[in-house]
C-alpha positions in Angstrom: 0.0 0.0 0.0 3.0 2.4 1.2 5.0 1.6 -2.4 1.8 1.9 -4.8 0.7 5.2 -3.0 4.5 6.6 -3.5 4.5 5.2 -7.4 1.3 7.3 -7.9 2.9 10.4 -6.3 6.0 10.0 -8.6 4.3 9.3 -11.7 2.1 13.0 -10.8 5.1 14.7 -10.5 7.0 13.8 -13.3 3.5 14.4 -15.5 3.3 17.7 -14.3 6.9 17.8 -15.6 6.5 16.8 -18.9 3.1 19.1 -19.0 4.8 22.2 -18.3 7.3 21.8 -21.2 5.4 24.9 -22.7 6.3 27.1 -20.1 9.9 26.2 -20.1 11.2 27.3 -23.7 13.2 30.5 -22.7 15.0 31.7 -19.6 12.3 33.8 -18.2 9.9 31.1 -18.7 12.3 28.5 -17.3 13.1 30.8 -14.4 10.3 32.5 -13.2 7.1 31.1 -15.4 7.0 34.1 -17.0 6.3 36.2 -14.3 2.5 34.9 -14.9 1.9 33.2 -11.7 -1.5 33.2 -9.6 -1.7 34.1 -6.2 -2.6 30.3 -5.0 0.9 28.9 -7.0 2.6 31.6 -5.6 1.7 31.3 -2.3 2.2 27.5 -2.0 5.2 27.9 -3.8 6.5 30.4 -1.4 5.0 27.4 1.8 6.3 24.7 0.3 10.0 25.9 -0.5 9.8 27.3 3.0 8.8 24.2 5.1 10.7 20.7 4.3 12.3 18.1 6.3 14.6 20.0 7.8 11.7 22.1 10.0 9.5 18.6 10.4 12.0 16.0 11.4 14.9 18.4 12.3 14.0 21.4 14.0 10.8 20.3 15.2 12.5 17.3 16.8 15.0 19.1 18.2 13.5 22.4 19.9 10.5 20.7 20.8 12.5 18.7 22.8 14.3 21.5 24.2 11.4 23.9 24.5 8.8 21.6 25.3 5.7 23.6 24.0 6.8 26.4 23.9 8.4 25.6 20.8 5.0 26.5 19.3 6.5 30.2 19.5 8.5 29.3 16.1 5.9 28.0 13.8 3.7 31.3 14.8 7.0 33.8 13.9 7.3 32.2 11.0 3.8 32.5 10.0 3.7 36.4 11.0 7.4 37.4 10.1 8.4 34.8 7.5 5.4 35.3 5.6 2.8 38.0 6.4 5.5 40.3 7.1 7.7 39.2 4.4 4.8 39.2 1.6 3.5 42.7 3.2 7.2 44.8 3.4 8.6 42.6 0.4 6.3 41.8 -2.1 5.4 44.4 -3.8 8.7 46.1 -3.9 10.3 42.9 -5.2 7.9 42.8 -8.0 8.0 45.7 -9.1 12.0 46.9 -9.0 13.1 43.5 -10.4 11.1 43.3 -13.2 12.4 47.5 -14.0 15.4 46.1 -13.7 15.4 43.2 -15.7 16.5 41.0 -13.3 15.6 37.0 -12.6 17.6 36.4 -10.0 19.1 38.1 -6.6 22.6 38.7 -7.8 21.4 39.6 -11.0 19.3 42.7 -9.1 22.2 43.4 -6.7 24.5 43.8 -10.2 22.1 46.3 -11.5 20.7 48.2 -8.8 24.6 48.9 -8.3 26.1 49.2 -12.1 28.7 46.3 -10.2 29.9 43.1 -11.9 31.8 42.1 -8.9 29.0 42.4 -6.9 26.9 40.5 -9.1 29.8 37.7 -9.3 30.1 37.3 -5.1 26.5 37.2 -4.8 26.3 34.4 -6.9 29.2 32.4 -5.7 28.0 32.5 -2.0 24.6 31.3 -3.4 26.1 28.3 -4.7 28.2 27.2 -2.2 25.6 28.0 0.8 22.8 26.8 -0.7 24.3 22.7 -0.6 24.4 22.2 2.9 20.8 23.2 3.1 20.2 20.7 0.6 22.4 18.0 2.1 20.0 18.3 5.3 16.9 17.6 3.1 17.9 13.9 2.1 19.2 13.6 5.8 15.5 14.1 7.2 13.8 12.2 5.1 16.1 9.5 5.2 14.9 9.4 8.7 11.3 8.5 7.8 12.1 6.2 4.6 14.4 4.1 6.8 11.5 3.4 9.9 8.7 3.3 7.3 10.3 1.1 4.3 14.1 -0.4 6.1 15.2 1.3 2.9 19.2 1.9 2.7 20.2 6.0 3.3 21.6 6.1 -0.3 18.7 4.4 -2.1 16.3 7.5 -0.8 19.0 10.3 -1.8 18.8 8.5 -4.8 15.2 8.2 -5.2 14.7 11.8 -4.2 17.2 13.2 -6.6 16.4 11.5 -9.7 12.6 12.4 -9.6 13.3 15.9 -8.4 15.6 16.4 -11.2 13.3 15.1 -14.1 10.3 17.1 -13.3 12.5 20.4 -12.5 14.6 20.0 -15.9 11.4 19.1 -17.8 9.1 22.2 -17.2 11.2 24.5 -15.0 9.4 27.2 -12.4 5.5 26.2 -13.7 6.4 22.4 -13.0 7.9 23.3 -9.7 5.0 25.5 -9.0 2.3 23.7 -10.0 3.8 20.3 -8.1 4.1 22.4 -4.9 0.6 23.3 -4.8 -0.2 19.2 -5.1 2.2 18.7 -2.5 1.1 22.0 0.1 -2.1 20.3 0.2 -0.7 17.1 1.3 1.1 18.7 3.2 -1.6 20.7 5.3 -4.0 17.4 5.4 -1.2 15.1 6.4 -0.2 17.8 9.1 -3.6 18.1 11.0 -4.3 14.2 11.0 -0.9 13.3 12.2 -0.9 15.4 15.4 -4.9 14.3 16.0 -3.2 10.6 15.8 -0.4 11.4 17.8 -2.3 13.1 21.2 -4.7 10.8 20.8 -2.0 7.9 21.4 -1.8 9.7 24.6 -4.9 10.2 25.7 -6.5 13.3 24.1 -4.4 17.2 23.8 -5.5 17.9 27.9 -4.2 14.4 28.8 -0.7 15.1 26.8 -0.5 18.7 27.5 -0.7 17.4 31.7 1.6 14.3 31.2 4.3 16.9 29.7 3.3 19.2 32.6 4.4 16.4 35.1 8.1 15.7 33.4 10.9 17.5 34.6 14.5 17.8 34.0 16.8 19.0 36.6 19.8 19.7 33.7 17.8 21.9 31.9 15.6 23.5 34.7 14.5 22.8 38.1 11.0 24.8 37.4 8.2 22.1 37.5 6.3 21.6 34.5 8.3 24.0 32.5 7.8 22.0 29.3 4.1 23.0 29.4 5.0 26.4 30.0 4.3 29.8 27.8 7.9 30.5 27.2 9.8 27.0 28.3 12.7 26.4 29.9 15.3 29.3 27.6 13.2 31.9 26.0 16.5 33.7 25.1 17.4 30.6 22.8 14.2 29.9 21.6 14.1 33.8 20.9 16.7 32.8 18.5 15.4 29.9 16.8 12.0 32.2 15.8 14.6 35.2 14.4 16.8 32.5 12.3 14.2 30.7 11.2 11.3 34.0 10.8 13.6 36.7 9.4 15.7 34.3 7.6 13.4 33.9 4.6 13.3 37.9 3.9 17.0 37.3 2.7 17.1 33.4 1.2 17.5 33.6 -2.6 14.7 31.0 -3.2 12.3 32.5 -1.2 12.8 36.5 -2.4 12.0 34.7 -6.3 8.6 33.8 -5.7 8.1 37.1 -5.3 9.7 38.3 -8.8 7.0 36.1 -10.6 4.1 37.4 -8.8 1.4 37.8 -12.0 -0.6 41.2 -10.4 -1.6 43.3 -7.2 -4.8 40.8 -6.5 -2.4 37.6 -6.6 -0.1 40.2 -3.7 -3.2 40.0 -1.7 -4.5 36.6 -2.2 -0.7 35.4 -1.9 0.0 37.2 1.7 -3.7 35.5 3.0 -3.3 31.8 2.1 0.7 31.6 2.7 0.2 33.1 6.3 -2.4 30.5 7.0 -0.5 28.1 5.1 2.5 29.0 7.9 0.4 28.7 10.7 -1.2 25.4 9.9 1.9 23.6 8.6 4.9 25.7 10.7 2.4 26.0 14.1 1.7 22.4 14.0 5.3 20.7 13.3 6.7 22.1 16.1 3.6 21.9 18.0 3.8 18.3 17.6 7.7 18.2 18.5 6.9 20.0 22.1 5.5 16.7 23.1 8.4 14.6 21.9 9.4 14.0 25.6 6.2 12.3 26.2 8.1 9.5 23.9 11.5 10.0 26.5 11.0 6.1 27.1 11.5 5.1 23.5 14.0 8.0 22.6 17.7 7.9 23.5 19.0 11.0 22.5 22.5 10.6 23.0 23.1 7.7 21.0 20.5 8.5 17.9 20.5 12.3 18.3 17.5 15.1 17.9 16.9 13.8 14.4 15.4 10.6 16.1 13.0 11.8 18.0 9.8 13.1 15.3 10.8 9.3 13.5 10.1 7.7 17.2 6.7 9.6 17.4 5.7 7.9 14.5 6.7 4.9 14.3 3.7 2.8 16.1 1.0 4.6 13.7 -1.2 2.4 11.6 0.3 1.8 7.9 -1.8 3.7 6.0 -0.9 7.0 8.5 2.8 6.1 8.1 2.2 6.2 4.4 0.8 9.4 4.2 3.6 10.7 7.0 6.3 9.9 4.5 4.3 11.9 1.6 3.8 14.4 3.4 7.7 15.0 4.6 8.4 13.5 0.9 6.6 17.0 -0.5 7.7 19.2 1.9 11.7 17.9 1.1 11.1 17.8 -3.1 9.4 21.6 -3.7 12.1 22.7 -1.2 15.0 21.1 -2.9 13.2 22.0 -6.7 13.0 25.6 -5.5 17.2 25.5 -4.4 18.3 23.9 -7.5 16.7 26.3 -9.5 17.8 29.4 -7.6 21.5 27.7 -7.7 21.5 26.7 -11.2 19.7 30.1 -12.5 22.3 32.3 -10.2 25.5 29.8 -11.8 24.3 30.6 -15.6 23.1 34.1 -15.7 25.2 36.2 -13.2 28.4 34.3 -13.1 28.9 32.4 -16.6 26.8 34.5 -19.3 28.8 37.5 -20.0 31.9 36.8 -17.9 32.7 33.1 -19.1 30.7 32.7 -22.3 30.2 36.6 -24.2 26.9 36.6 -26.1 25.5 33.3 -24.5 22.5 33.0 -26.3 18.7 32.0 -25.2 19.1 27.9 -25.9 22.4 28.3 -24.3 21.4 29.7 -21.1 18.5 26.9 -20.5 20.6 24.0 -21.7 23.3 25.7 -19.1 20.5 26.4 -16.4 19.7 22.2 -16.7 22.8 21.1 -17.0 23.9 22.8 -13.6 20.6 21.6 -11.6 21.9 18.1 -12.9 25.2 19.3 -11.3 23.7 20.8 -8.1 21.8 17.9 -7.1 24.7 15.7 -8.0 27.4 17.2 -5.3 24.3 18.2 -2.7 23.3 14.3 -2.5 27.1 13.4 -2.3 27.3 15.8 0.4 24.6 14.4 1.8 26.3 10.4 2.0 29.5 12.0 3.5 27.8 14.0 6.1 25.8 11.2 7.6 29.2 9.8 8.8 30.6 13.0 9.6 30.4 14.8 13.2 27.8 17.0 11.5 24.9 14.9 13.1 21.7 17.4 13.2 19.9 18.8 10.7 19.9 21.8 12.4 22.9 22.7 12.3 23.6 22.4 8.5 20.5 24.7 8.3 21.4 26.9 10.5 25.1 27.6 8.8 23.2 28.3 5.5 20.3 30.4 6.8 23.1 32.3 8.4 25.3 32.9 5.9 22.8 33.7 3.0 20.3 35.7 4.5 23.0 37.2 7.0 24.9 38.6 3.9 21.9 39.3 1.4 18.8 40.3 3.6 20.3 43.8 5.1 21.5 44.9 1.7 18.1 43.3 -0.6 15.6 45.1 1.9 17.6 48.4 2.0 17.8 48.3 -1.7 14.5 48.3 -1.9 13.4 51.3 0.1 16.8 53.8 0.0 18.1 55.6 -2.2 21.0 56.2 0.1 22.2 52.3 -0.3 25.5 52.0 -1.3 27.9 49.2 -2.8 30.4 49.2 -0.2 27.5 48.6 2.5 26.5 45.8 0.3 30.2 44.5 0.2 30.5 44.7 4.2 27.1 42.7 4.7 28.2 40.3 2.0 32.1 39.7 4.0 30.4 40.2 7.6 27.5 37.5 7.1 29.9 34.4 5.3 33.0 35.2 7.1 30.8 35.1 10.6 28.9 32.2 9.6 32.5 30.1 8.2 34.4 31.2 11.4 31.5 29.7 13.7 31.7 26.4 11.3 35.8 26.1 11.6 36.4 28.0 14.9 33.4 28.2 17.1 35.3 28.0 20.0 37.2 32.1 18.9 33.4 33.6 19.1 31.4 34.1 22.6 30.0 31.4 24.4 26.3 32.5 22.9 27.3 32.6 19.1 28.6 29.0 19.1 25.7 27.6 18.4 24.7 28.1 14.0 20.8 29.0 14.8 22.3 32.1 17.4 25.4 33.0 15.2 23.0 32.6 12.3 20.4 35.0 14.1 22.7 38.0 15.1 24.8 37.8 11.8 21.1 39.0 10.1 20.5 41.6 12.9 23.8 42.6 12.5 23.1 42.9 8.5 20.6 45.9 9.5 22.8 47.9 11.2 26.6 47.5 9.1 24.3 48.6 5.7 23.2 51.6 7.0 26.2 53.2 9.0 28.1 51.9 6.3 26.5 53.8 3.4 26.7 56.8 5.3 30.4 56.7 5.3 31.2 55.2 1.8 31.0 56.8 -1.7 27.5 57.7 -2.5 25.7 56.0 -5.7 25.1 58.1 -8.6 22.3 60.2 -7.9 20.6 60.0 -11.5 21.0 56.1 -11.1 19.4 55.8 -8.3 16.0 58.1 -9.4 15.9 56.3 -12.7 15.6 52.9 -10.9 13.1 54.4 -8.0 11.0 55.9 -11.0 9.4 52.5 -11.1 7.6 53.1 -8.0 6.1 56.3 -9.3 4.7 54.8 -12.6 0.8 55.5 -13.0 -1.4 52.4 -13.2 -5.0 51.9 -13.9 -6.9 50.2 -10.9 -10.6 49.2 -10.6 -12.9 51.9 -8.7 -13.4 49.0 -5.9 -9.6 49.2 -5.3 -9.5 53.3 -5.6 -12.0 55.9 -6.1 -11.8 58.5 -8.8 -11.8 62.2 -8.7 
């Protein structure tokens, strides 16, 4: 039943694959779906790239565990900052300077809101080389949930994964992606709801849980009873953390800021912000409200020996067949749009703002897609390697490798994309320092955790301050470096000031 349910999935997929073909003949097509795309693709999209393995198995399992209920706090940030906020402050803007700009991709807009190559280059290279740890963390998690569902071997689900993900992302690009994350949000938010309804009612009911995690207690992480029930848990200042890196993270991750570029008009803005908030609260709210029960499982979890990444698995694990099934389908879709939407923006960033122009002069159209595929072949190929070595490594929790990514990208891009944005005053060399400030940080507390302060050694906290600290280097660094050129900079904010015809229900007439 588990194998013929999976074989239908698959063959779905790759149909939608094949299907969006059409949409997938030139680069902007290919890239962004022609910046055509409805408010319910866009919003899923936006989900579903968002939320993968790495927040259901990983970071669920993990700060549930060390939060108790209070992890809750995380899945609500991210449904108010990482997407009502984000849609709200971001959308809009996005939309409407990138396409005045001609740009499909974030280094692409950092090169021409700037007039700098160099810029444009960086930007691309930290893409690439942050972007494949994320992606190493995907096949970890799920290989989690294949192995106690199926016994399968680690490498046959990379494998698996990567093969399908590359077919239906080569075949029809963005659309396919897009199209394929809307199928798999909705599994997504049905497989969700009924797992946690399965899993209190293993324990008696949501009042019988939430008082047997009331009663546990330990004395190495607080003496305060019941503090695994509690509002804020046993670290708020942590857990304060966890909701910044993994809330304010998305305003500055390449593959989230995208969606936004092929937004289709204002009403799909609207529409978009509504159903991906909800979408964030259902999906984000309840995997880490299910992992603040995780200790109700302490008798069948050992932590030490199996790690954080053990614990969601060990929830599971005695649910009937048929719920087990639709578990791995659910953390299945959540781990494909995630990785489609990564090896995209990887590939995209490789082929237009490093190799057309600066490698290959006058690349033309076929050129750039048959470049774009070939590198999402690549990507995928060194990610899932990645991926076998790290699972013997002393890299052990998914966390972590998410944390070191989210840190690095959105610690160097978010200051310097959302400034962009709304200043005029921006300037290159703030752009630079975020750039240096947010990898260098992020490397140092990878290689030499042990040089920073006692509170930056963990990724999710170094991760977290790195963007903070984003918001203030841009600022007091353009005020002190060589201004951009004034007739530049009103040329590319004209685009804000263009008339547009609305209908009288949006604004009323003279």
């Amino acid at each position: 039943m588990k194998i013929l349910i999976l074989v239908i999935y698959f063959a779905v997929l790759v149909g939608i694959g094949l299907y969006c073909r059409k949409h997938a003949t030139d680069v902007n097509g290919f890239v962004l779906g022609g910046r055509s795309v409805g408010p319910w693709l866009t919003a899923f999209a936006y989900g579903t790239s968002y939320f993968s393995a790495v927040v259901f198995v990983g970071y669920a399992g993990q700060f549930g565990w060390k939060y108790g209920i209070a992890a809750t706090w995380a899945g609500i940030g991210n449904a108010i900052i990482g997407s009502l906020l984000a849609w709200v402050i971001l959308g809009r803007r996005t939309r409407i300077m990138t396409q005045h700009l001609d740009s499909a991709t974030m280094p692409q807009f950092f090169g021409k809101r700037f007039q700098s190559k160099p810029l444009k280059i960086v930007a691309s290279a930290i893409i690439f080389v942050f972007l494949i740890p994320y992606t190493a963390s995907l096949y970890n998690g799920l290989s989690r949930l294949f192995g106690m569902a199926f016994n399968i071997d680690y490498s046959v689900c990379i494998v698996l994964m990567a093969v399908l993900t590359a077919i239906y992302v080569i075949a029809g690009g963005y659309m396919a992606t897009a199209i394929n994350d809307f199928i798999q949000g909705i599994i997504m938010l049905f497989g969700i709801v009924t797992i946690i309804a399965a899993v209190l009612m293993s324990k008696g009911g949501f009042m019988e849980a939430l008082s047997g995690l009331a009663q546990i207690s330990d004395e190495t992480v607080s003496e305060t009873p019941g503090i695994f029930a509690s509002f804020f848990g046993p670290d708020p200042l942590n857990l304060l953390f966890v909701v910044i890196l993994t809330s304010l993270g998305t305003w500055g991750l390449p593959q989230m800021v995208q969606k936004f570029y092929a937004i289709k008009d204002e009403s799909s803005i609207k529409k978009g912000t509504i159903i991906s908030t909800l979408f964030a609260l259902v999906v984000a709210g309840g995997c880490y409200f299910l992992g603040g029960f995780g200790r109700l499982f302490s008798d069948q979890v050992d932590v030490a020996a199996n790690g954080y990444d053990s614990i969601i698995p060990t929830m599971l694990q005695n649910l009937s067949p048929a719920l087990i099934a639709l578990v791995v389908i659910l953390v299945l879709s959540a781990s494909m749009s995630t990785l489609s939407s990564l090896v995209i923006a990887s590939s995209s960033t490789l082929t237009i703002d490093f190799i057309k122009d600066n490698i290959v002069k006058d690349m033309k159209e076929k050129s750039q897609l048959l470049t774009i595929r070939f590198f999402i072949v690549v990507f995928i190929a060194i990610s899932a390697i990645i991926a076998l070595v790290q699972y013997k490594s002393s890299i052990t929790f998914i966390a972590q490798l998410m944390g070191i990514s989210w840190g690095a990208l959105a610690g160097a891009f978010l200051a310097p994309f959302l400034y962009s944005l709304y200043w005029k005053k921006t300037t290159a060399g703030a752009c630079w320092a975020s750039f240096i400030f947010g990898t260098v940080l992020m490397i140092v507390d990878m290689l030499a955790p042990s040089v920073l302060p006692e509170i930056m050694r963990s990724p999710i906290n170094c991760g977290s301050i790195a963007m903070l600290a984003g918001l203030v280097i841009v600022p007091v660094v353009s005020l002190i470096t060589k201004k951009p050129d004034a007739a530049l900079v009103e040329e590319t904010f004209a685009c804000y000031e263009k008339p547009t015809s609305v209908a009288q229900k949006t604004a009323l007439g003279k």
